[in-house]
C-alpha positions in Angstrom: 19.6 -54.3 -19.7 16.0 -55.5 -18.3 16.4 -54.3 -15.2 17.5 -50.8 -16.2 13.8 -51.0 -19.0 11.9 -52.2 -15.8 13.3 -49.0 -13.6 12.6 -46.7 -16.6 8.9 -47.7 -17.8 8.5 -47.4 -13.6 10.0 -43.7 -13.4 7.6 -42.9 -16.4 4.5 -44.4 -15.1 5.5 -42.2 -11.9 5.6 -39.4 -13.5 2.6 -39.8 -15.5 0.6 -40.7 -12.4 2.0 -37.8 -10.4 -1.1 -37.1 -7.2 -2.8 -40.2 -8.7 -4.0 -38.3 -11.8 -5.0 -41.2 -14.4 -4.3 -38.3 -17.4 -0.5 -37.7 -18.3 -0.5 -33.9 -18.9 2.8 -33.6 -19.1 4.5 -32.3 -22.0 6.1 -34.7 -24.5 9.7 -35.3 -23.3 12.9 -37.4 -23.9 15.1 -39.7 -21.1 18.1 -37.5 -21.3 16.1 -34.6 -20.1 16.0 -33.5 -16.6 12.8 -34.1 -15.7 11.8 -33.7 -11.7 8.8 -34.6 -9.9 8.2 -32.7 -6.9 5.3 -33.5 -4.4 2.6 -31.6 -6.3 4.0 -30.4 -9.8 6.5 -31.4 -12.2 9.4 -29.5 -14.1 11.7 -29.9 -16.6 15.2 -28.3 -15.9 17.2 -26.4 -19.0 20.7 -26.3 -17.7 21.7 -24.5 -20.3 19.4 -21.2 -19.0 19.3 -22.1 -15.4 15.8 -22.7 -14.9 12.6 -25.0 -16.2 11.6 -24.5 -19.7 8.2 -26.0 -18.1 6.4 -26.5 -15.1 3.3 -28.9 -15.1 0.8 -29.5 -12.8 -3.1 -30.0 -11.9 -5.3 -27.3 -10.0 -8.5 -28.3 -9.1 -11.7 -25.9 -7.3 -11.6 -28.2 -4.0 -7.5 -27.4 -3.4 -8.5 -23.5 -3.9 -11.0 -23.3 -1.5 -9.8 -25.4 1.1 -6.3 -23.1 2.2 -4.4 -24.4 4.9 -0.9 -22.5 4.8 0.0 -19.0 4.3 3.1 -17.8 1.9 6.3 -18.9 3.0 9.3 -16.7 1.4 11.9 -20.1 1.5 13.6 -19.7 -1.3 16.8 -22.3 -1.9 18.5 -23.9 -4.6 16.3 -27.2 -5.9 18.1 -30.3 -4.3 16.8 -32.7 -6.6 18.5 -30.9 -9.7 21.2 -32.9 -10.5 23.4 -30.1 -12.4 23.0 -27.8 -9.7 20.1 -25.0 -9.7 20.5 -20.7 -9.8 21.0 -19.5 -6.4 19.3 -16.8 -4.6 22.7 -14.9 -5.5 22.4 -15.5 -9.1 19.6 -12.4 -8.5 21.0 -10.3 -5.7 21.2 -6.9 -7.7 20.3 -7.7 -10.8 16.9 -5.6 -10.8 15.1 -8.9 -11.8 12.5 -10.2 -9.7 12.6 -14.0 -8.4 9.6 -14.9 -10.6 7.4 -17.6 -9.6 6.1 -20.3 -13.0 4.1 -22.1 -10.9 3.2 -19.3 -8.5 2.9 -19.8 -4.7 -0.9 -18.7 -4.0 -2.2 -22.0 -6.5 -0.3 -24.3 -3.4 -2.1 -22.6 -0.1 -4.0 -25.9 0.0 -0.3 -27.5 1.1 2.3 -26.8 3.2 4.6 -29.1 1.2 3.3 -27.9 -1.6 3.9 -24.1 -0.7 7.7 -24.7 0.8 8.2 -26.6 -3.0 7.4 -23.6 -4.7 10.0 -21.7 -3.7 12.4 -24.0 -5.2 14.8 -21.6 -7.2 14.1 -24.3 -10.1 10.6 -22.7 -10.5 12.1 -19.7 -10.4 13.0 -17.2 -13.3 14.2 -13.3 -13.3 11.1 -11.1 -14.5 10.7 -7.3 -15.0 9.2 -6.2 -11.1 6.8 -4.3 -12.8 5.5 -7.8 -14.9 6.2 -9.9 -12.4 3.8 -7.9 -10.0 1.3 -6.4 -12.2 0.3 -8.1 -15.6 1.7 -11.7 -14.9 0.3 -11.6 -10.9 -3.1 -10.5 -12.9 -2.8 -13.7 -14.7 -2.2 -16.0 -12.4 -5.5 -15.0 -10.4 -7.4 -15.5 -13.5 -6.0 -18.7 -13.9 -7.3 -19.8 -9.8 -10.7 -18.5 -11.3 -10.3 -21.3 -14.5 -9.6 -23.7 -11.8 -12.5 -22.6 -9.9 -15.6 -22.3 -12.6 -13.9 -25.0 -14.1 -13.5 -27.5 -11.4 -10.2 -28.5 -12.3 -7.8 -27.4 -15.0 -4.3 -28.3 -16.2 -1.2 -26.2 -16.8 1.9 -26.1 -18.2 4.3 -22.7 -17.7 7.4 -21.4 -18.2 9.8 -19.2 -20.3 10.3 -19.0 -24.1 13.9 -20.0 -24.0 14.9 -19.4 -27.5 14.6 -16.1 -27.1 16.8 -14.3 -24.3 17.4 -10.7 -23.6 20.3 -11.3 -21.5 21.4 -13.2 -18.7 22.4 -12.5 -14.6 24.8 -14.1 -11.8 27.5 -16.6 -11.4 25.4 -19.0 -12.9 24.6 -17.5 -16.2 20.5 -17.1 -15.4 18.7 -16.8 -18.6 16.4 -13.4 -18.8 13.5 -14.4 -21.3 12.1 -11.9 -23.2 8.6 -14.0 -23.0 6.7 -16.1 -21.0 3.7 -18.2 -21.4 0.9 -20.7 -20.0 -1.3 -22.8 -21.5 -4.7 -24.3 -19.8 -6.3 -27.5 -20.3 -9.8 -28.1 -19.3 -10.1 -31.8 -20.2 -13.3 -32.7 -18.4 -16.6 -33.5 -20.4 -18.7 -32.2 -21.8 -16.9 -29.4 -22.8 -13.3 -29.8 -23.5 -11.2 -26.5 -24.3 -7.9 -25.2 -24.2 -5.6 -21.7 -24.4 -2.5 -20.6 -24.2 -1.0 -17.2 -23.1 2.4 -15.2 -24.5 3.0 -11.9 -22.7 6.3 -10.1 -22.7 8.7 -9.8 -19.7 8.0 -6.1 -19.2 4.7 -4.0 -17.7 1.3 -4.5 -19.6 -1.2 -2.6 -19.2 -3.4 -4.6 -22.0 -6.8 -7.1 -21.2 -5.7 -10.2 -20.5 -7.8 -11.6 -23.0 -5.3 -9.8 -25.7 -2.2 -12.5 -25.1 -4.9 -14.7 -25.3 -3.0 -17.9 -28.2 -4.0 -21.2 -29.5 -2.1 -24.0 -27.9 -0.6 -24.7 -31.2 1.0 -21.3 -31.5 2.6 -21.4 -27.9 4.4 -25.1 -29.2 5.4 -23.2 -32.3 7.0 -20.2 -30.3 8.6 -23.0 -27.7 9.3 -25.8 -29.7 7.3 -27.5 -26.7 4.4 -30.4 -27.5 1.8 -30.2 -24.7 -0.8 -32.5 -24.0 0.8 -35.2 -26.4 -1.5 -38.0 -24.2 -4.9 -36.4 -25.2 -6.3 -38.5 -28.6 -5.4 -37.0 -31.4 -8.9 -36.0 -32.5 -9.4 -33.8 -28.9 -5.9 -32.5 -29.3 -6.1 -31.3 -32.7 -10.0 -29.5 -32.1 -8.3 -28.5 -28.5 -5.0 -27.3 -29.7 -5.6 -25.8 -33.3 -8.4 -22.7 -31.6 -9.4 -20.8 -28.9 -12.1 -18.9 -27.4 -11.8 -16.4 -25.0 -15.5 -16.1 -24.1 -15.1 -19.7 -23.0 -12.8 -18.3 -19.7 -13.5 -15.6 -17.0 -10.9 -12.9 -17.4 -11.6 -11.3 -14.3 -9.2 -10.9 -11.1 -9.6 -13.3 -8.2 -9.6 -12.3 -5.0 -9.7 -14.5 -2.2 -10.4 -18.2 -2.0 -10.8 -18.8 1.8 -13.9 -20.1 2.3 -14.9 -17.5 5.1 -14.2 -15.0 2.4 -16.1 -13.7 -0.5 -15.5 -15.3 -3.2 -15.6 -13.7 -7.1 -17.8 -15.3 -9.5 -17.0 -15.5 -13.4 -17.9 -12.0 -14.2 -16.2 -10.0 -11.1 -19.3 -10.3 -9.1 -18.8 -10.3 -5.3 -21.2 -13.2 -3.4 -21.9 -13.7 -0.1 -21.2 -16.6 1.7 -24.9 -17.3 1.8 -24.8 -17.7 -1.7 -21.9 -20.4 -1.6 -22.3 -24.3 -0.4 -20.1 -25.5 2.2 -16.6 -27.0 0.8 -17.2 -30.7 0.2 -21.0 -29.8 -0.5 -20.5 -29.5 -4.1 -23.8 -30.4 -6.3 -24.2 -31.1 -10.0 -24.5 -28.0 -12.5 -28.1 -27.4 -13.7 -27.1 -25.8 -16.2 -27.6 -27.0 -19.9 -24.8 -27.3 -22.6 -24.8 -25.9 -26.1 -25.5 -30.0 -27.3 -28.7 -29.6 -25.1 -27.4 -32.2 -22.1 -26.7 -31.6 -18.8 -23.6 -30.2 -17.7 -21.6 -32.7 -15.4 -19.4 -29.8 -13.7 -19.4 -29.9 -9.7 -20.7 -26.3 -7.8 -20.6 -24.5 -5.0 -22.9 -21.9 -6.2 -26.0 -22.2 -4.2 -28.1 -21.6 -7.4 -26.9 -24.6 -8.6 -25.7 -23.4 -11.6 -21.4 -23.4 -12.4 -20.1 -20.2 -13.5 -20.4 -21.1 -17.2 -24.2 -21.7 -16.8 -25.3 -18.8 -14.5 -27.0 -17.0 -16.9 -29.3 -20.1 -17.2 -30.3 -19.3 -13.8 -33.1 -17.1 -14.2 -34.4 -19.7 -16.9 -34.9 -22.6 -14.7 -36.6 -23.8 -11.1 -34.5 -22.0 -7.7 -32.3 -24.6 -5.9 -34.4 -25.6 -3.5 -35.9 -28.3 -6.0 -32.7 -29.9 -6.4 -31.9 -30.0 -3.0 -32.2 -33.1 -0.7 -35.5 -33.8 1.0 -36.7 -32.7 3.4 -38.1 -29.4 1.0 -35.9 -26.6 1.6 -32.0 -26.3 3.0 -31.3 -23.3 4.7 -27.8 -22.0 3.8 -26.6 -20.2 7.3 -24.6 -16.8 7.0 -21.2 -17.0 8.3 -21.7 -21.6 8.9 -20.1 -23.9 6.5 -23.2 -26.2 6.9 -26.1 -26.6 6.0 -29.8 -26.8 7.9 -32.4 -28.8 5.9 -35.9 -28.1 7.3 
């Protein structure tokens, strides 16, 4: 009976320290779920519907802009799903669209990381013209959260309680909603959000799906963030803001690329830092202090704080000595003179 509590409180502590991350943002869950950590995000499988009721994982500015693989179309059933996952058959001619939760472009930072996202466990059948219009919409806005944000969390998946019908051999649920919700836990500005949005083509802002937290675990019966202290989850959880979050399309993140800012505006790669090269925000919060987000933005300002910019001193008097850096067009260095 001890050794079977010892190799329990270990597979929890795992799983709370997934890619040694000392927050557990994982949803609340029990032991006789089906709960499976993969390299880079975590999932838990619903049997029952053939696919994860929620996919968890960290995405962080450094990972985005710092690609290393391209898209890799491997899907295959999810070894590690004990019960057995849907199969690529389960949507051969069933006019449903292998939908990514977790999508595939958030993992170009990984090979491992890319080839696990085409588990069929992350997997659910979506409406082509959702799956590649409104939702893909999404899920760049989302890499741009990550991005002004520095890192974010998030936890996605399919309202399960409400099905529309379901496809294959193995019975794959077809939910009639899907949703995200986004944690941005780092000080001094915590916020949250969640997103519902209907498993058929929108043509509405993004901002419009835009949910508390608290109403996505009423529509999913799911408790997110149960780790955060209860005063921060409550003031997190309870409202929302959408002018706290770029709603804007992303468009690429390679760093010889240009790169969209939070309001859709293109910058050269003059105007970036180097990856790695990331300074301190200069930019002040609502409370009056400093804001401790990391940039790239050679103004020195994070994309919540660039309208400060024309308010303070240019970068070059928060740049290392000696006096100016030159930021070379096309280099990912930088030239101090």
């Amino acid at each position: 009976m001890i050794r079977r509590l010892i190799i329990l409180l270990f597979s929890t502590c795992l799983l709370f320290s997934q890619n040694n991350d000392s927050f557990n943002y994982l949803p609340k869950f029990s032991k006789s779920d089906q709960v499976i950590q993969h390299s880079y995000y975590t999932l838990k499988y619903d049997e029952d519907h053939e696919q994860a009721s929620w996919v968890a994982y960290k995405l962080t500015n450094y990972n985005l802009l710092n690609p290393k693989t391209d898209r890799k179309d491997n899907f295959r059933s999810d070894p590690e799903v004990s019960t057995g996952s849907a199969s690529l058959k389960d949507y051969k001619g069933s006019g449903y669209d292998r939908g990514h939760l977790a999508p595939a472009a958030d993992f170009k930072w990984s090979s491992t990381a890319m080839s696990e996202s085409f588990y069929m466990s992350n997997m659910s059948p979506q409406n082509p013209s959702f799956n590649r219009g409104i939702w893909k919409n999404l899920e760049s806005a989302v890499r741009n959260w990550a991005i002004d944000n520095d890192e974010i969390y998030i936890v996605t998946g399919a309202v399960l309680n409400d099905v529309i019908g379901r496809i294959g051999s193995n019975k794959v649920s077809i939910p009639s909603e899907y949703y995200k919700v986004i944690l941005d836990y780092q000080e001094p500005d915590f916020k949250g959000i969640g997103i519902i949005m209907p498993n058929q083509k929108g043509d509405a802002s993004l901002s419009t799906y835009a949910v508390s937290i608290d109403h996505v675990e009423k529509i999913t019966g799911i408790d997110f963030f149960p780790a955060l202290p209860d005063e921060i989850e409550k003031n997190i959880e309870n409202s929302f803001n959408t002018s706290d979050w770029n709603w804007g399309k992303s468009k690429s993140y390679k760093t010889t690329k240009k790169s969209s800012t939070s309001k859709e505006v293109e910058k050269s790669d003059s105007e970036r830092l180097p990856a790695g090269s990331s300074i301190q925000c200069s930019g002040k919060t609502k409370k009056g202090a400093r804001c401790k987000k990391k940039t790239l933005n050679a103004d020195g300002y994070c994309n919540s704080h660039r309208n400060q910019n024309n308010l303070n001193p240019p970068l070059q008097f928060f740049l290392p000595n000696p006096i100016i850096a030159k930021i070379e067009k096309n280099e990912k260095k930088i030239r101090y003179y």
